[in-house]
ZALUM-233271 format. One line per 2 residues: number of its first residue (from 1); their letters; for each residue x negated, y, z negated of C-alpha. Coordinates in nm, 2 decimals. Each point is the difference from the previous one (the first is absolute). Layout:
BEGIN
NUM = A = X Y Z  ... .
end
This chain:
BEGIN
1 = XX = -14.75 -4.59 -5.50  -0.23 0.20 0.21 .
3 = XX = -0.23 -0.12 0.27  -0.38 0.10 0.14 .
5 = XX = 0.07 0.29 0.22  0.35 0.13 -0.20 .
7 = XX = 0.02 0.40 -0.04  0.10 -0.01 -0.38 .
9 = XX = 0.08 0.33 -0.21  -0.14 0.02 -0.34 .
11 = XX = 0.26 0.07 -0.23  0.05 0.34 -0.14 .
13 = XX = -0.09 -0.05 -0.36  -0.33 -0.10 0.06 .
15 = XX = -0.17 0.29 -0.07  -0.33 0.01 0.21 .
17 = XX = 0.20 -0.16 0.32  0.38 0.07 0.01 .
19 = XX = 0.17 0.04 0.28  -0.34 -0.08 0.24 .
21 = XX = 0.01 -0.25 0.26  -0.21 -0.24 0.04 .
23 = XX = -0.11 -0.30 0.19  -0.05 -0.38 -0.15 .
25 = XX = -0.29 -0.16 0.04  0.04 -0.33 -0.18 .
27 = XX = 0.22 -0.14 -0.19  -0.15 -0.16 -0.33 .
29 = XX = 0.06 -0.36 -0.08  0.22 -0.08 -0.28 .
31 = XX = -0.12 -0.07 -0.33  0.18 -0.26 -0.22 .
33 = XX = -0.04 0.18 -0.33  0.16 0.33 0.11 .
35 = XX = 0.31 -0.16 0.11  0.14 0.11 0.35 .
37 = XX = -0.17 0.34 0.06  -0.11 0.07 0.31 .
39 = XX = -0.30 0.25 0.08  -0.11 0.18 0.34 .
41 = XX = -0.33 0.19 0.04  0.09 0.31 0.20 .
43 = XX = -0.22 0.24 0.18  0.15 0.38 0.01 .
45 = XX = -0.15 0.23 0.28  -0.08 0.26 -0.22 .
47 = XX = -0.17 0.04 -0.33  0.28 0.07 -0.28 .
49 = XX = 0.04 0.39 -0.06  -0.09 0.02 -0.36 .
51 = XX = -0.33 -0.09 0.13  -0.08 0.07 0.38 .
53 = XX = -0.35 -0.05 0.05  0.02 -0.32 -0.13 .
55 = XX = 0.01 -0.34 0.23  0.05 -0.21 -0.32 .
57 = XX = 0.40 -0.02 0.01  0.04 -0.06 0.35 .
59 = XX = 0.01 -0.39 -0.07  0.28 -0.12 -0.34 .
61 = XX = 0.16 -0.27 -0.11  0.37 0.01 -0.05 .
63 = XX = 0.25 -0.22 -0.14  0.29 -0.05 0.20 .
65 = XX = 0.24 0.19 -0.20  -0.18 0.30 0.06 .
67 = XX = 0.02 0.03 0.36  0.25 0.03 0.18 .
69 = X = 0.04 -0.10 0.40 .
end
């Protein structure tokens, strides 16, 4: 489990993201039909580099298993 503040890595197969760091921002609440998956919004410092004059990516949400601390 992550916390607000955590330096996380997105996990390489993500293919717009992997291997970027990022910060989290919040940590999502639980919700009962989706079992026991967590999600963090993270905030990257830089747009992604398939698209670099766009701000739109510098906030995601992740599930925990694809991040890594």
């Amino acid at each position: 489990m992550f916390h607000v503040g955590d330096v996380v890595t997105v996990r390489r197969n993500d293919t717009l993201r992997g291997g970027e760091t990022a910060r989290v921002m919040q940590v999502l609440p639980l919700i009962p039909e989706h079992g026991q998956i967590r999600e963090y919004i993270v905030e990257f410092q830089s747009p992604p580099t398939r698209f670099p004059s766009s701000d739109r990516f510098l906030f995601c949400i992740y599930r925990e298993e694809e991040l890594m601390g």
